[in-house]
C-alpha positions as CSV (number, residue, x, y, z in Angstrom):
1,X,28.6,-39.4,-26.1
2,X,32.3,-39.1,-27.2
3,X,33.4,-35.7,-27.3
4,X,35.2,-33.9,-30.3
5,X,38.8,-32.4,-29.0
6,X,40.9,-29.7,-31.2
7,X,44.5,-29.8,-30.3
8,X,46.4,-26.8,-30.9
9,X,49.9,-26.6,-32.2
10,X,51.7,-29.6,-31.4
11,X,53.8,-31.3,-33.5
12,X,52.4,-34.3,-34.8
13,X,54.2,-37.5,-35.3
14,X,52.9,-40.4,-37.3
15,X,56.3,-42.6,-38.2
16,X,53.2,-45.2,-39.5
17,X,52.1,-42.6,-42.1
18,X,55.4,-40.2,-42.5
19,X,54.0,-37.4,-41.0
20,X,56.0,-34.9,-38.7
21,X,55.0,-31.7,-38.6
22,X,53.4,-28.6,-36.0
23,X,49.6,-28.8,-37.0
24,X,46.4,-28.7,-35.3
25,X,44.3,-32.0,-35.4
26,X,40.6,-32.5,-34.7
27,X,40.3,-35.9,-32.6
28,X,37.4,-38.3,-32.0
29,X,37.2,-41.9,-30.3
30,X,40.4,-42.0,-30.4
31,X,41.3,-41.1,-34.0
32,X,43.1,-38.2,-35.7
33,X,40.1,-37.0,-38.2
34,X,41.3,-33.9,-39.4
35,X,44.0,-32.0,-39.3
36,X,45.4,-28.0,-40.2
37,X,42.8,-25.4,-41.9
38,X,40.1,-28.4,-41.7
39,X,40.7,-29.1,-37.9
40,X,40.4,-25.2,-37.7
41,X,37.1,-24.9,-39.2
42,X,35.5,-27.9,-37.6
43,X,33.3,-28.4,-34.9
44,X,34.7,-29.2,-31.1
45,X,33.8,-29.6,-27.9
46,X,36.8,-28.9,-26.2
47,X,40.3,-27.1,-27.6
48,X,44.2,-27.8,-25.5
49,X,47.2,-26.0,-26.4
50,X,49.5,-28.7,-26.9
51,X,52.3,-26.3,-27.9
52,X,55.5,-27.4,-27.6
53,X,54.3,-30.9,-27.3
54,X,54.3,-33.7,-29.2
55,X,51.0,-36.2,-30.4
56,X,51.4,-39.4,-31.3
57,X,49.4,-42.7,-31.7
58,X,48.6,-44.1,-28.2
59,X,51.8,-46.9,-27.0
60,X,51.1,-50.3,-27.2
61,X,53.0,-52.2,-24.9
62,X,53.5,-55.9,-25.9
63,X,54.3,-57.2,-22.2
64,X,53.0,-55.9,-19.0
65,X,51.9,-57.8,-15.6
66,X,48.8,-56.5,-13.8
67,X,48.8,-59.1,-11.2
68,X,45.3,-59.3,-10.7
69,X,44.5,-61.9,-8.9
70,X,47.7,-60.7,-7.0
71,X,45.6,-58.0,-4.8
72,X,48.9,-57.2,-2.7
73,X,50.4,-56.4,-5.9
74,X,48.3,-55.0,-8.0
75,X,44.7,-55.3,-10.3
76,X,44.0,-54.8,-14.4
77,X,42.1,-51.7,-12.7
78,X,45.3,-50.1,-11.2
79,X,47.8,-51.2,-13.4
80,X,45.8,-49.9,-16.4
81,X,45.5,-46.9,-14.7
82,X,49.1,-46.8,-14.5
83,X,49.4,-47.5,-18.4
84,X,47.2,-45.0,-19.3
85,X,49.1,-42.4,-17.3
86,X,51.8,-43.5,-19.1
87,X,50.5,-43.3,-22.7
88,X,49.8,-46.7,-23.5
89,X,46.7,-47.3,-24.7
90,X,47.0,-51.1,-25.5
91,X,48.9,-54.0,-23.2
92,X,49.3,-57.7,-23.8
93,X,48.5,-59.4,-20.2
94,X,50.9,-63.1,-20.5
95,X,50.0,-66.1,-18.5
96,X,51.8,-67.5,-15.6
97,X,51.2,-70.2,-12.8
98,X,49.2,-67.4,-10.8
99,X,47.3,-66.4,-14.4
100,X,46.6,-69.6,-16.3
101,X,44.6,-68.1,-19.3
102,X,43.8,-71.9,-20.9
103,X,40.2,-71.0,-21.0
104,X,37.5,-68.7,-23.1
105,X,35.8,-68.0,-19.5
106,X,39.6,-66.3,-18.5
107,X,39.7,-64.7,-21.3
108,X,36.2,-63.2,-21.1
109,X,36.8,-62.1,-16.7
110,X,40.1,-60.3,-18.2
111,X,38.3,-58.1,-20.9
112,X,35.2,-57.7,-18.5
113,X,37.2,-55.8,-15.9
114,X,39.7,-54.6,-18.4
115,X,36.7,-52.9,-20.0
116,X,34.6,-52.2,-16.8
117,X,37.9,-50.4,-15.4
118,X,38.2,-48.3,-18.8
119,X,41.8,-47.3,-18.8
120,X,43.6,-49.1,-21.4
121,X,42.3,-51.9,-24.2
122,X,44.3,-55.5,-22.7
123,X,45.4,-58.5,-25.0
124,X,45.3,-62.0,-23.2
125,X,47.8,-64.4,-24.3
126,X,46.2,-67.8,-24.3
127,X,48.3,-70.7,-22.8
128,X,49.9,-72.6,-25.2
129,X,49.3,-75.8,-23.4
130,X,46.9,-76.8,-20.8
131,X,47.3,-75.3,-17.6
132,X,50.9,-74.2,-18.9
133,X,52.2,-77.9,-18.0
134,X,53.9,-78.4,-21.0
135,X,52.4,-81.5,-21.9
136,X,49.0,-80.9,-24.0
137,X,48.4,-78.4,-26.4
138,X,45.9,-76.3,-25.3
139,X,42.3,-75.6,-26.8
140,X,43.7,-72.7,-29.1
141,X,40.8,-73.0,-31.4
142,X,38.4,-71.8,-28.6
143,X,41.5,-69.3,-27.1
144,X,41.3,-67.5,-30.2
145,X,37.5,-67.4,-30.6
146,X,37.5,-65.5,-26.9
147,X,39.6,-63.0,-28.6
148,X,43.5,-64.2,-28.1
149,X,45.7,-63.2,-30.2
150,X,48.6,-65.2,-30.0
151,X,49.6,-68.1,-27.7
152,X,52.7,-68.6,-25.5
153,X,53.6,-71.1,-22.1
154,X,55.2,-67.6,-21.4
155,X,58.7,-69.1,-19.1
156,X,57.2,-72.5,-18.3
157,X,59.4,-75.5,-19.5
158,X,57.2,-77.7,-22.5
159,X,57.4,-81.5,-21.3
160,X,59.6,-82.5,-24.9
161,X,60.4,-80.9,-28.1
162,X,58.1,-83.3,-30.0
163,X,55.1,-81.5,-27.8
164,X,56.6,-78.2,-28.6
165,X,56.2,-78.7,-32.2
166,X,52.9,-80.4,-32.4
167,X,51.7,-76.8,-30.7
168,X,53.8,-74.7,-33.0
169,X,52.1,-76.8,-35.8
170,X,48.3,-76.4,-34.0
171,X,49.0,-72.1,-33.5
172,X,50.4,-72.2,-37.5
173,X,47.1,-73.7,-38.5
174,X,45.2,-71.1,-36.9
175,X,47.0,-68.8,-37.8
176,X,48.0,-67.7,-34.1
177,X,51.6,-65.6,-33.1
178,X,53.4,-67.5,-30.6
179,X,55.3,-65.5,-28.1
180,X,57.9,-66.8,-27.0
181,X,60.2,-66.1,-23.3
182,X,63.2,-67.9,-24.8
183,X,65.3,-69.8,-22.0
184,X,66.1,-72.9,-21.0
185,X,64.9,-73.9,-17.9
186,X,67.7,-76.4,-16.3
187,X,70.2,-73.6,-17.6
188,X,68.3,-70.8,-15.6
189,X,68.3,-71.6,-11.8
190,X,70.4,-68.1,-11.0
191,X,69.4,-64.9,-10.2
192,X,71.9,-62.9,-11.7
193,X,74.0,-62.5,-14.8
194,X,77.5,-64.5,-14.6
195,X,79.3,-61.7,-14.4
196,X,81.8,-59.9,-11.8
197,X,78.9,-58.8,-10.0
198,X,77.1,-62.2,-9.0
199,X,80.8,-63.8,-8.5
200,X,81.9,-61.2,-6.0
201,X,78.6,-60.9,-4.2
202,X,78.5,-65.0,-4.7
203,X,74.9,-65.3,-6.1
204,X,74.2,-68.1,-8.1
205,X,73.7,-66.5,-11.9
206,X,72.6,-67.1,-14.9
207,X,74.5,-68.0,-18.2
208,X,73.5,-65.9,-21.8
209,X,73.6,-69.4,-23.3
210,X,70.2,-69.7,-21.0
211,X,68.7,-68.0,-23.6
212,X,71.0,-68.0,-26.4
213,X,70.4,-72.1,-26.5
214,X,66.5,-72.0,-26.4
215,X,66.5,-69.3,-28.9
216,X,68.3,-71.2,-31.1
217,X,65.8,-74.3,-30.9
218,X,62.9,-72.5,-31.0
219,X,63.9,-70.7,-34.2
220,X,65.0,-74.1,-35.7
221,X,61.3,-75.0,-34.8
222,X,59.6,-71.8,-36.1
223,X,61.4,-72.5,-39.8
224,X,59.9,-76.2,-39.4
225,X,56.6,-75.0,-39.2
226,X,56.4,-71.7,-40.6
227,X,54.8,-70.3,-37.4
228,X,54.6,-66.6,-36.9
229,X,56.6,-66.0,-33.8
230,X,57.9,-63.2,-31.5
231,X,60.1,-63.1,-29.2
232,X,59.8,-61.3,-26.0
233,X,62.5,-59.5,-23.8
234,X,65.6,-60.3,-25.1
235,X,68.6,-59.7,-23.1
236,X,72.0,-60.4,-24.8
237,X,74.3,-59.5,-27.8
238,X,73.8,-63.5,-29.0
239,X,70.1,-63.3,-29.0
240,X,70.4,-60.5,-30.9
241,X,72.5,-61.9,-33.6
242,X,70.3,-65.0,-34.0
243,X,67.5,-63.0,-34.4
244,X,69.6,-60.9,-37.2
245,X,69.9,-64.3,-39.2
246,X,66.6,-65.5,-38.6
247,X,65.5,-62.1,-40.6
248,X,68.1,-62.3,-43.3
249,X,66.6,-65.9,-43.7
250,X,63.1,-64.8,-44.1
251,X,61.3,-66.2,-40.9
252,X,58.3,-64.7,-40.3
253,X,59.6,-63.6,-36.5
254,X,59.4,-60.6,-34.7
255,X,61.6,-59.5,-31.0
256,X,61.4,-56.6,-28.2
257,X,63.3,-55.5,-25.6
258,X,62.5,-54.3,-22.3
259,X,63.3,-50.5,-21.3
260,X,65.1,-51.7,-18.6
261,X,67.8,-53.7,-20.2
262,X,68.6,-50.9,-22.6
263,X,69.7,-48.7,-19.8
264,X,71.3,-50.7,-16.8
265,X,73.9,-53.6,-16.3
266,X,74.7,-55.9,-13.9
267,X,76.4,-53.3,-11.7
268,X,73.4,-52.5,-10.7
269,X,72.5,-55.4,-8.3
270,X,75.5,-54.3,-6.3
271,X,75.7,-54.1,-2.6
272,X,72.6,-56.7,-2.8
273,X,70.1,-54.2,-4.5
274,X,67.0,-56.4,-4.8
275,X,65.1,-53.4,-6.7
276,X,67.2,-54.5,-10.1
277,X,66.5,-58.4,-9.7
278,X,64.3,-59.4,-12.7
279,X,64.6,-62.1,-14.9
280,X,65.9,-61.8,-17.8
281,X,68.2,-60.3,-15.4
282,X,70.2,-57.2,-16.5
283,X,73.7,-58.0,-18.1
284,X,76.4,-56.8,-19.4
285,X,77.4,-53.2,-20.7
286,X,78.2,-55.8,-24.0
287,X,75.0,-56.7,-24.0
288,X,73.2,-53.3,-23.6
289,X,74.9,-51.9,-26.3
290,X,73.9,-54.7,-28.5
291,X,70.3,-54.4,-27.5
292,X,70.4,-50.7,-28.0
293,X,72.0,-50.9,-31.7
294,X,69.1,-53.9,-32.0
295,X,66.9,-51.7,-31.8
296,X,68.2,-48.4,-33.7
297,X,68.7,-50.9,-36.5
298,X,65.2,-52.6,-37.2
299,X,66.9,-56.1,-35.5
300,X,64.7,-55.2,-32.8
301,X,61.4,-54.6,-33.5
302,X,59.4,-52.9,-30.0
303,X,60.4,-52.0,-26.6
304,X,58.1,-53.2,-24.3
305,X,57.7,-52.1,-20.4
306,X,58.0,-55.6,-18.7
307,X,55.8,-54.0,-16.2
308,X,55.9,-56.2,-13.0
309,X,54.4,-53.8,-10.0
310,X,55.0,-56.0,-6.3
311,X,54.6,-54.5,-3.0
312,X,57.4,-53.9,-0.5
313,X,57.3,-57.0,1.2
314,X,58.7,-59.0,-2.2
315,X,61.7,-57.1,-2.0
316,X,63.1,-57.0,1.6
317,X,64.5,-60.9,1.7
318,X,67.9,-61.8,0.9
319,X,68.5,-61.2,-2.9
320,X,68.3,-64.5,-4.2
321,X,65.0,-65.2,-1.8
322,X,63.2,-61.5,-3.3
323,X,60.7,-61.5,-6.1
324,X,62.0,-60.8,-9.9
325,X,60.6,-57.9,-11.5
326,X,60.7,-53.8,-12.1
327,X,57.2,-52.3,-11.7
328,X,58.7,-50.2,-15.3
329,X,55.5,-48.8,-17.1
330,X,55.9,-45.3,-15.7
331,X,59.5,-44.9,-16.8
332,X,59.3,-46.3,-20.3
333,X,59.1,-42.5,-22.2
334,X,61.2,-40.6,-20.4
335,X,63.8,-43.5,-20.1
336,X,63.3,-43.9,-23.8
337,X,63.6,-40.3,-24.2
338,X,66.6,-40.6,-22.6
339,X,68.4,-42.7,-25.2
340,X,66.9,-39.7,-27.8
341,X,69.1,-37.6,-26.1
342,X,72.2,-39.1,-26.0
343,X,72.3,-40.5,-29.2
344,X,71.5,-44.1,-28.6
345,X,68.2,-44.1,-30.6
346,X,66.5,-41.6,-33.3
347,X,63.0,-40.4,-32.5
348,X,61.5,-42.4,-35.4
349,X,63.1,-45.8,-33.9
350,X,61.8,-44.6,-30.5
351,X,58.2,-44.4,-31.7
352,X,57.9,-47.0,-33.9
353,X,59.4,-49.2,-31.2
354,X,56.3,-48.0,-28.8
355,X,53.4,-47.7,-31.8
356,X,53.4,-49.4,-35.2
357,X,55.9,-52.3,-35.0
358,X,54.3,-53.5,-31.9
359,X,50.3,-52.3,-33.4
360,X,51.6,-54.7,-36.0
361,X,52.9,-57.6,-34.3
362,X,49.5,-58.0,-32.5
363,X,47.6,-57.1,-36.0
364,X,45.6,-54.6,-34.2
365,X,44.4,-51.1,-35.7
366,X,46.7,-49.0,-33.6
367,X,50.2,-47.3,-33.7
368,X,48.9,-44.9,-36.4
369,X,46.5,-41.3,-36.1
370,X,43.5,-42.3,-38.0
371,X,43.4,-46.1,-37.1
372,X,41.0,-45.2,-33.7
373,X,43.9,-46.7,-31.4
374,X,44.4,-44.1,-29.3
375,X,46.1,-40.5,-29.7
376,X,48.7,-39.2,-26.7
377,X,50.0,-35.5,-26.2
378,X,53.7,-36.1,-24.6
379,X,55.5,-32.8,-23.2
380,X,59.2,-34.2,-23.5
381,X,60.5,-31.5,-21.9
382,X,58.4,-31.8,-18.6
383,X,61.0,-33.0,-15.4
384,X,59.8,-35.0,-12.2
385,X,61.0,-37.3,-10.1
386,X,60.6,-41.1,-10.1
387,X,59.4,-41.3,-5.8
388,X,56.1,-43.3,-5.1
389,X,54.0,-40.3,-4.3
390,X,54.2,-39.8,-8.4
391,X,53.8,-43.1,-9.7
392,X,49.8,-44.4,-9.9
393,X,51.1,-48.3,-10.2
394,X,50.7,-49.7,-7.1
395,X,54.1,-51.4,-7.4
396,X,56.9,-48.8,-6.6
397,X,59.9,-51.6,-6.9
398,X,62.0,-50.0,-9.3
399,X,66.1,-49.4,-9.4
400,X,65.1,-45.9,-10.7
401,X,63.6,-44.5,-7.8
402,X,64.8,-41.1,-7.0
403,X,65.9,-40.5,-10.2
404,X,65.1,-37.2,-12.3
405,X,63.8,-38.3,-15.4
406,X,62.4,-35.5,-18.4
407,X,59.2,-36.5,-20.2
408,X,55.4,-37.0,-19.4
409,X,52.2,-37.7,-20.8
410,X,49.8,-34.9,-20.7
411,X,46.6,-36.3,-22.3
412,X,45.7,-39.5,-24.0
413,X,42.2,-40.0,-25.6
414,X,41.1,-43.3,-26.8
């Protein structure tokens, strides 16, 4: 039986419905059902201070990989866990080679132990062509009966641009968001950004027109066909700008960010530090301050976690020869906190970047108090260190280890 939960005090932040203000609420199943004298005089079961605090809808994170399948990396069970500890209350789970959601019996295994672990509501993509080879659309009609939202081949390369718009065409008709990785594959056989960094520790990088390029095509392809697309963890000041136009013109597309990029460079990966390979991989101080005025702007729409959690082993070979990825869904509110602080993004773009624009793009009811997505108490004042002994994720690979960071998650009820 769901219990009834008065929270006392905190000021309450809807940026969906304009509301920021110091209030009690009264919360059920996840949704905001009163709020001031009403909350007062209604029944409860249970009653938190959350003075000082701040409630807001539960984050929904539009990219996160839980490796299951992957048990010396992680499981939906411990990576939700993680998300749930870290206020998110919703995560899309993309395909891959390891992953291959092309059919409604994936889809169904994902939301059984998504459900039966109980931590966080997860959003397969479905594959966008069969087995992601690139060459065959895939069954999207019966993908989104299973419950997919939207489609992708996530970073796998299509076979020819006449496939890739056949699919766009198939996902248009349906009425199905494409996600989109955007970067071309024979452009993208680096591991680092061509910058100082890579030439000086001679690792073979990767070029912004990597992505720049692709994006271009595949925004050529979404006017074509009139395709609802987003596009996923952008990484440079030209990706950026394309997506700028593409608004101005009226395309029906949407882009996030990963936390990451917005804070570190390329300077990073110095002296070999494997911990800050990932792919996009992290660029120039250009480019994160593009990225960061993306966002604060609207250009951008959500900052997602890119949430890859690997074990130790994936991270002690030679730079080049070490897995890509930042186990990053821990970090994502006090890192975007961070940028609160110093300037770099107003609260309201912070939260709408983590609730309603990403609630949206997915065209679920979350990302707002009395939709029943999820409510989370955040002390942004609350210090702690970023040292595996903290983190629940059963990934600790990430180049902020060590780190002080200010901002936790008290309570989130869904």
């Amino acid at each position: 039986m769901a219990q009834t939960i008065l929270l006392q005090g905190g000021r309450v932040m809807d940026v969906a419905r304009g509301i920021d203000r110091v209030a009690d609420v009264l919360v059920q199943n996840g949704t905001v059902v009163a709020m001031g004298v009403e909350a007062r005089q209604a029944a409860y079961d249970e009653a938190f201070d959350v003075a000082g605090c701040v409630v807001l809808p539960a984050f929904v994170d539009l990219c996160a990989s839980l490796r299951e399948g992957e048990k010396q990396h992680g499981s939906i069970a411990s990576e939700t866990k993680a998300a749930a500890k870290a206020g998110f209350g919703h995560v899309v789970l993309a395909p891959n080679k390891k992953l291959v959601i092309d059919s409604p019996a994936t889809v169904s295994q994902i939301k059984e132990k998504a459900h039966k672990a109980n931590y966080a509501n997860v959003y397969p993509l479905g594959a966008l062509t069969k087995g992601l080879a690139g060459e065959q659309p895939a069954n999207m009609h019966a993908l989104s009966k299973a419950g997919c939202l939207a489609v992708t081949n996530a970073r796998q390369a299509m076979f020819n641009d006449e496939t890739l718009l056949c699919c766009l065409e198939y996902a248009a008709t349906l009425d199905l968001t494409v996600f989109f990785y955007p970067e071309e594959p024979s452009l993208a056989k680096g591991c680092a950004h061509d910058g100082f960094t890579a030439a000086r520790l001679g690792l073979p990088s990767i070029r912004r027109v990597a992505e720049t390029i692709a994006l271009a095509k595949q925004l050529l392809l979404v006017e074509e066909t009139g395709v609802r697309a987003h596009f996923s963890q952008l990484s440079c000041k030209g990706s950026v700008e394309l997506i700028r136009i593409a608004k101005d013109k009226g395309l029906p597309v949407t882009a996030d960010v990963a936390m990451h990029q917005l804070h570190l460079t390329d300077a990073a990966i110095d002296g070999f530090n494997s911990l800050a390979h990932v792919l996009p991989p992290l660029r120039s101080e250009e480019d994160r301050l593009a990225l960061c005025a993306g966002v604060q702007s609207g250009v951008i729409d959500a900052i997602c976690s890119h949430h890859q959690p690997l074990n130790a082993a994936a991270k002690l070979a030679p730079f080049a020869a070490t897995e890509a990825g930042i186990s990053a869904i821990e970090t994502v509110l006090p890192l975007g906190l961070k940028l609160v602080r110093e300037g770099v993004l107003t609260e309201d773009k912070l939260w709408r970047a983590l609730t309603i624009n990403p609630a949206k793009i997915l065209q679920i009811n979350a990302g707002d108090l009395s939709k029943g997505g999820g409510v989370v108490v955040v002390d942004t004042q609350k210090t702690w260190s970023v040292a595996p002994e903290n983190l629940v994720s059963q990934g600790h690979n990430t180049p902020f280890l060590g780190m002080m960071v200010q901002g936790q998650v008290r309570h989130l009820w869904r």
